[in-house]
C-alpha positions in Angstrom: 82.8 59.3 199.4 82.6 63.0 198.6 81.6 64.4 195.9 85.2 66.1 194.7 86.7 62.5 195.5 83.4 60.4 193.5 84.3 62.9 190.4 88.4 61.9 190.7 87.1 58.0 190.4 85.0 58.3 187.9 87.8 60.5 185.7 90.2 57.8 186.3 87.9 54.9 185.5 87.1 57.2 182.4 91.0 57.3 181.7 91.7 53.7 182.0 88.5 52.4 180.0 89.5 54.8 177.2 93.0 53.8 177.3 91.9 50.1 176.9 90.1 50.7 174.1 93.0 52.6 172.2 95.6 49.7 173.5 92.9 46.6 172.7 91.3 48.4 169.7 87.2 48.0 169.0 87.0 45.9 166.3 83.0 46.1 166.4 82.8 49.8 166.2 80.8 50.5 169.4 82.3 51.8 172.7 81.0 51.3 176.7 77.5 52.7 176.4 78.2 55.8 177.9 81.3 56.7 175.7 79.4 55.7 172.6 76.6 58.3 173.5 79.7 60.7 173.8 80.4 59.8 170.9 77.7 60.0 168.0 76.5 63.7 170.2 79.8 65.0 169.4 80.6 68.3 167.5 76.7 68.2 166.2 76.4 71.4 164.1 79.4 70.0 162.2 77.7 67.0 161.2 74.5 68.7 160.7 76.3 71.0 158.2 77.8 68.3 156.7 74.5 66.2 156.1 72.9 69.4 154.6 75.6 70.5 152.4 75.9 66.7 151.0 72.7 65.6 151.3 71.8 69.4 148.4 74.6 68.5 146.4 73.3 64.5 146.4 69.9 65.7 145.9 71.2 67.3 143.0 73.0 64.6 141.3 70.3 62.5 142.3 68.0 65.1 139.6 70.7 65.0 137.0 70.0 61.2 136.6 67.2 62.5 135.1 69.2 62.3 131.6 69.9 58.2 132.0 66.5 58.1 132.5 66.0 60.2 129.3 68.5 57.7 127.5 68.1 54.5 129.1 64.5 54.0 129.9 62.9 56.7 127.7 59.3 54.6 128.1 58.9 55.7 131.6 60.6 59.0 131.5 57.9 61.1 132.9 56.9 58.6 135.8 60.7 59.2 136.8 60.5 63.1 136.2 57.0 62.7 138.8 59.4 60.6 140.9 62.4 62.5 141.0 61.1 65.9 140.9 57.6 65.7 142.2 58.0 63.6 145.1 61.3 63.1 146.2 63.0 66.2 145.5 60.2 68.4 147.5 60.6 65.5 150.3 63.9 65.7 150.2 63.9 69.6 150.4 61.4 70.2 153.2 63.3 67.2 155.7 66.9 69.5 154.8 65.3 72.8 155.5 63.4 71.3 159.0 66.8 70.1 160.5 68.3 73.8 158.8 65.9 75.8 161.3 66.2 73.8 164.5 69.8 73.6 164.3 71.8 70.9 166.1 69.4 69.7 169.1 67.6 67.7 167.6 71.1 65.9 167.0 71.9 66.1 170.2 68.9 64.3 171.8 68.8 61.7 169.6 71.9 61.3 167.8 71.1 58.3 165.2 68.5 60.5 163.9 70.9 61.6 160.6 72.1 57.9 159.9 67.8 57.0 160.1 67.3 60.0 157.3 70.4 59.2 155.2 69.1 55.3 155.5 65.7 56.5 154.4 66.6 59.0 151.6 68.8 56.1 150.4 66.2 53.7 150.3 63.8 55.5 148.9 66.2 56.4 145.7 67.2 52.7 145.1 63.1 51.7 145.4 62.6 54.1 142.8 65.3 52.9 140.5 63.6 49.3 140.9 59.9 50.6 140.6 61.2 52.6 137.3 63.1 49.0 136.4 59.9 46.9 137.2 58.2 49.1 134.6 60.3 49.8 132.0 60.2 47.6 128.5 63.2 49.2 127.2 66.5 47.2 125.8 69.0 49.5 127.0 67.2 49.0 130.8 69.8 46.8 132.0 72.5 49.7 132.2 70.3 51.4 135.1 71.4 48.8 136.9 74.6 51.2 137.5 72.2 53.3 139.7 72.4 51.0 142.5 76.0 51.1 143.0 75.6 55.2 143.1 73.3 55.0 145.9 75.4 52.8 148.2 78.5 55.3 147.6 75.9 58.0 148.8 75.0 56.3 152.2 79.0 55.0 152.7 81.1 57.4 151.4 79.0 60.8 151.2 77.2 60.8 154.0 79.4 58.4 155.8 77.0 56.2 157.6 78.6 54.7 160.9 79.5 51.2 160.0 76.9 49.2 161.2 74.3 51.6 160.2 76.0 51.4 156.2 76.3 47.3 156.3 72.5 47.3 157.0 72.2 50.0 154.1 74.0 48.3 151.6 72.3 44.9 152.5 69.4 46.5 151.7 70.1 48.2 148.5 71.5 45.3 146.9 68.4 43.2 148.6 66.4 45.8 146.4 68.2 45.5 143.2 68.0 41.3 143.5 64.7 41.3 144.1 64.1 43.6 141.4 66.0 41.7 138.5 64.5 38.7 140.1 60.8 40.0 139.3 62.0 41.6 136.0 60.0 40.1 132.8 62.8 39.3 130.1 65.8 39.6 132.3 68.5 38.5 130.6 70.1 35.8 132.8 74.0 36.1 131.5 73.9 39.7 133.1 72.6 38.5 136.4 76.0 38.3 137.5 77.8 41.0 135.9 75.4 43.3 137.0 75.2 42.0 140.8 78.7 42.0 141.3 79.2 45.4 140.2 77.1 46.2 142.9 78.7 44.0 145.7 81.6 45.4 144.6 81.0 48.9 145.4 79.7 47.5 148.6 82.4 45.4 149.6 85.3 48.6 148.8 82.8 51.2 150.0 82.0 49.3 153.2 86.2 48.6 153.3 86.6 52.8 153.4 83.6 53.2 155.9 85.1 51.0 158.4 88.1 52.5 158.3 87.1 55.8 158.1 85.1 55.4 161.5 87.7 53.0 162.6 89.9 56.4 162.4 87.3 58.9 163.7 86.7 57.4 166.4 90.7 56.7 167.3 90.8 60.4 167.2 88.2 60.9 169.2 89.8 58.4 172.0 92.9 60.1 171.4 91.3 64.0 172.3 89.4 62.5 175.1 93.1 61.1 176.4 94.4 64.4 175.8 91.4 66.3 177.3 91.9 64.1 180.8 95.4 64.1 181.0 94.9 68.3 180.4 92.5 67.8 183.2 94.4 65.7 185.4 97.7 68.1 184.7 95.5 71.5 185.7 94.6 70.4 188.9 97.9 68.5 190.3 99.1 72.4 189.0 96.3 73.8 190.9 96.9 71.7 194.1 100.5 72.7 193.8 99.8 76.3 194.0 97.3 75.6 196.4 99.9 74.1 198.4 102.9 76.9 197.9 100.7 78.9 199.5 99.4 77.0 202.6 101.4 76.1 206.1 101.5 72.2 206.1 101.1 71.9 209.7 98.5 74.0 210.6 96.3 74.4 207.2 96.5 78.2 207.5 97.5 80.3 204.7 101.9 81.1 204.9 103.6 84.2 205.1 103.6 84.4 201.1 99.9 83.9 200.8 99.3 86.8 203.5 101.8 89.3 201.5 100.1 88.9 198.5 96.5 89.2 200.1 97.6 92.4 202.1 98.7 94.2 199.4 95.4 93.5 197.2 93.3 94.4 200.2 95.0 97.3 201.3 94.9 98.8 196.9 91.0 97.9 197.4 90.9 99.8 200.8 92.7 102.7 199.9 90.8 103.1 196.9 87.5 102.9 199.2 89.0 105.3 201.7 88.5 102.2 204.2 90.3 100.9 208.0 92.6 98.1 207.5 92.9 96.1 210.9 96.1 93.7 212.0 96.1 91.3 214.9 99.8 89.6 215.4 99.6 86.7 217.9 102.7 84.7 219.6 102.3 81.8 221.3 103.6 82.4 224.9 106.7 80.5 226.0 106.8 77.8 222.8 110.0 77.0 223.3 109.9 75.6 226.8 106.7 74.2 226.0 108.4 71.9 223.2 111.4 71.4 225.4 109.3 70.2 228.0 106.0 68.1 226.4 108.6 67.3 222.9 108.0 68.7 219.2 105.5 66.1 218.4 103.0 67.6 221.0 104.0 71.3 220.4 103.3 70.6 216.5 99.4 69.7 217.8 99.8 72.9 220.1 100.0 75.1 217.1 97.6 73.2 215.2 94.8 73.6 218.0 95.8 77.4 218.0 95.4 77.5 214.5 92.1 76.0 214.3 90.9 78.6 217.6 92.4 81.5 215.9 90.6 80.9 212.2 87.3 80.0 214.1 87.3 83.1 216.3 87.5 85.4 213.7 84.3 86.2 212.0 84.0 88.3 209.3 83.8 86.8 205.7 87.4 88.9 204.7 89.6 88.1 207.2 92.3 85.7 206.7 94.4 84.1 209.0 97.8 82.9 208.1 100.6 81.3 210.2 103.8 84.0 209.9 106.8 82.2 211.6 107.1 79.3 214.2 104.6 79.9 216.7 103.9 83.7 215.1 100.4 83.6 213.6 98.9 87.1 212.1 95.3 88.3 210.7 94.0 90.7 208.8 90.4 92.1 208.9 89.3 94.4 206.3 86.8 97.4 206.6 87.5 97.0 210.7 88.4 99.7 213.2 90.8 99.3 216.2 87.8 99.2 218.9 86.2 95.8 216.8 90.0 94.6 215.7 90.7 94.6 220.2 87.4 93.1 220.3 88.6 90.1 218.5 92.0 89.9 219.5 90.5 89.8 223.2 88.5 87.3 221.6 91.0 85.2 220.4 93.5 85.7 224.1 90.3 83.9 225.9 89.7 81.2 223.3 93.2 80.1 223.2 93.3 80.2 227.0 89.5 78.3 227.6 91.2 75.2 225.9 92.8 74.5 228.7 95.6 73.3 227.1 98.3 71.9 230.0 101.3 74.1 229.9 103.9 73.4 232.9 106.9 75.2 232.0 104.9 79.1 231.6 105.4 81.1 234.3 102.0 83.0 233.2 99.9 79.9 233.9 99.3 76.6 233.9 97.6 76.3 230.4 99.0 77.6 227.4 98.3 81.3 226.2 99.0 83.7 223.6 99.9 87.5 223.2 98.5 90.0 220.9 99.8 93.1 218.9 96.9 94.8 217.3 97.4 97.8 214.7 94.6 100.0 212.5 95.0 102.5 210.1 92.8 104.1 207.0 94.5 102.9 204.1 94.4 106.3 202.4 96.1 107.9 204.8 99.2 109.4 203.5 102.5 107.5 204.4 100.5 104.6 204.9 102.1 101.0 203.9 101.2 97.3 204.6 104.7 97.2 205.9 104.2 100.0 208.4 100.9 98.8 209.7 102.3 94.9 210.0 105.5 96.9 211.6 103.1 98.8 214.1 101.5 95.6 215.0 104.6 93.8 215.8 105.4 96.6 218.1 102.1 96.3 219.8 102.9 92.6 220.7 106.5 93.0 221.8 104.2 95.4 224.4 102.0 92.7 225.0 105.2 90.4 225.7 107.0 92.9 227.9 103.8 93.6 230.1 103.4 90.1 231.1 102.4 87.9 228.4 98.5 86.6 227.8 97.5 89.6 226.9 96.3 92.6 224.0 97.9 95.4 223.5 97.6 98.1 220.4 99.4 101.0 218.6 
């Protein structure tokens, strides 16, 4: 399999599995492997940006708490300030400005590496609320507590943790606080529950938004990469298309249309450059008996091999070789005087002719042959036209005809 055709099957298999997955849904957040790494490295200074400009003003409101701790837990205040301020905050400050100054690859090679710091950070604030709990003798304690369900709205809904990545989180959190009231001396018991299903609360509606607010993110992402390979799969059917208004189906050479248009941006280059412009028209002698006599199926493969002789004869890396009109072929061959354009064209008479091709109706000979018109001018001559020179080469082959046939002849 080629490599143009092993690229096609792999776009459609790419097509189909991400049309699956928007008809069948993915209820367990996590695409084929290769997709998902797609996926979570997409768009990463975005989420970079967003992680840094959440994760100051988190940092920040993380700080302010410093006034519950004031109120609530007044016994302990300046272990929290140490905490907070001391610890965390420079922490927290030197992690934002690292992944700041090396931009987004280090999201691109490992793309988990956000969710791991927002886990982390996360963590790290809840174990200080229960350390600053575990410690504290004062009454109004048990309204910290709150703190708890702040930090899982951090990891779920601020720094939107991919789902899996915030059920672990919020597991964890409220793992933290249990333990923590668990080990607390004069809990009081009747707040046990109040106070732990305030937190499973948040989690359960936090964890609710999360999943749907990945749920969504990635639907739009399926949806884009459906747009993005239909896009794909629309530009080149339009490119083949063109491709193929401007090439002869039979013989693969370029058409009459294609030549025009190349002519005409040559000869503006070569009259700008002060440079020869070379034309060979070639006719395939006696055609029409030839199909009369061997059928249209075998003259079709007559002009194909004449085709493939004539584009393999000619040399240079400009010249172009188009099929004009039935059994009318022409070339053009930049930057080439008339001595090198007869040259070729002489070329091309015995190439056609070595094949050996049986022809039994030509009264020339036996195989089949062509005649050739060659024509040269210097594009910045004045009065000189495309038209005139293809005109001059045409009259150089009806020569070529009317001296016998299977042979060259110039103007």
């Amino acid at each position: 399999m080629s490599t143009a055709s092993a690229s096609i099957e792999l776009d459609r298999l790419r097509m189909n599995q991400v049309q699956d997955l928007l008809n069948l849904g993915f209820r367990w957040m996590k695409f084929p492997a290769a997709l998902e790494n797609e996926f979570l490295s997409q768009d990463p200074q975005q989420r970079l940006r967003h992680f840094i400009i959440s994760g100051l003003i988190s940092l920040v409101v993380y700080d302010g708490f410093l006034v519950a701790d004031y109120l609530l837990i007044p016994d302990v205040f300046s272990i929290a300030v140490q905490l907070r301020l001391l610890i965390f905050t420079p922490v927290a400050l030197l992690a934002l400005l690292v992944l700041w100054l090396k931009g987004d690859k280090p999201l691109t090679q490992h793309p988990v590496l956000l969710d791991s710091a927002v886990v982390i950070s996360g963590l790290f604030a809840a174990a200080t609320l229960a350390y600053a709990l575990s410690i504290t003798r004062s009454p109004l304690s048990d309204f910290y507590h709150a703190g708890f369900a702040v930090v899982v709205m951090y990891g779920n809904l601020v720094q939107r943790l991919r789902f899996w990545s915030a059920l672990g989180f919020s597991l964890a959190v409220l793992a933290i606080q249990v333990v923590g009231i668990w080990v607390l001396p004069n809990f009081n018991p009747r707040l046990v529950w109040p106070i732990c299903s305030l937190t499973a609360a948040t989690v359960a509606f936090s964890l609710c938004a999360n999943y749907v607010m990945e749920r969504d993110k990635r639907r739009r992402y399926l949806l884009s990469e459906r747009e993005r390979e239909l896009v794909k799969a629309l530009s080149e059917v339009n490119l083949k298309l063109q491709q193929l208004s401007r090439v002869d189906v039979l013989t693969g050479l370029f058409n009459r249309r294609h030549f025009q248009e190349y002519l005409q941006d040559l000869w503006q280059r070569a009259k700008h450059g002060g440079t020869e412009v070379a034309i060979i028209m070639m006719d395939v002698d006696y055609f029409k008996p030839y199909n009369d006599h061997y059928g249209h199926p075998a003259g079709d493969e007559c002009l194909r091999q004449v085709a493939s002789v004539m584009q393999n004869s000619l040399r240079k890396p400009g010249d172009m070789v188009a099929r004009y009109g039935g059994e009318e072929f022409i070339a053009v061959l930049p930057d080439t005087s008339l001595a090198l354009a007869l040259q070729a064209a002489e070329r091309l008479r015995n190439a056609v002719e070595s094949m050996a091709m049986a022809h039994g109706a030509s009264p020339t000979l036996p195989v089949v042959t062509v005649s050739l018109g060659v024509a040269c001018c210097n594009a910045a001559m004045p009065g000189a036209t495309p038209d005139s020179l293809i005109s001059r080469a045409d009259r150089a082959l009806y020569d070529a005809k009317h001296q016998g046939r299977n042979r060259v002849c110039s103007i």
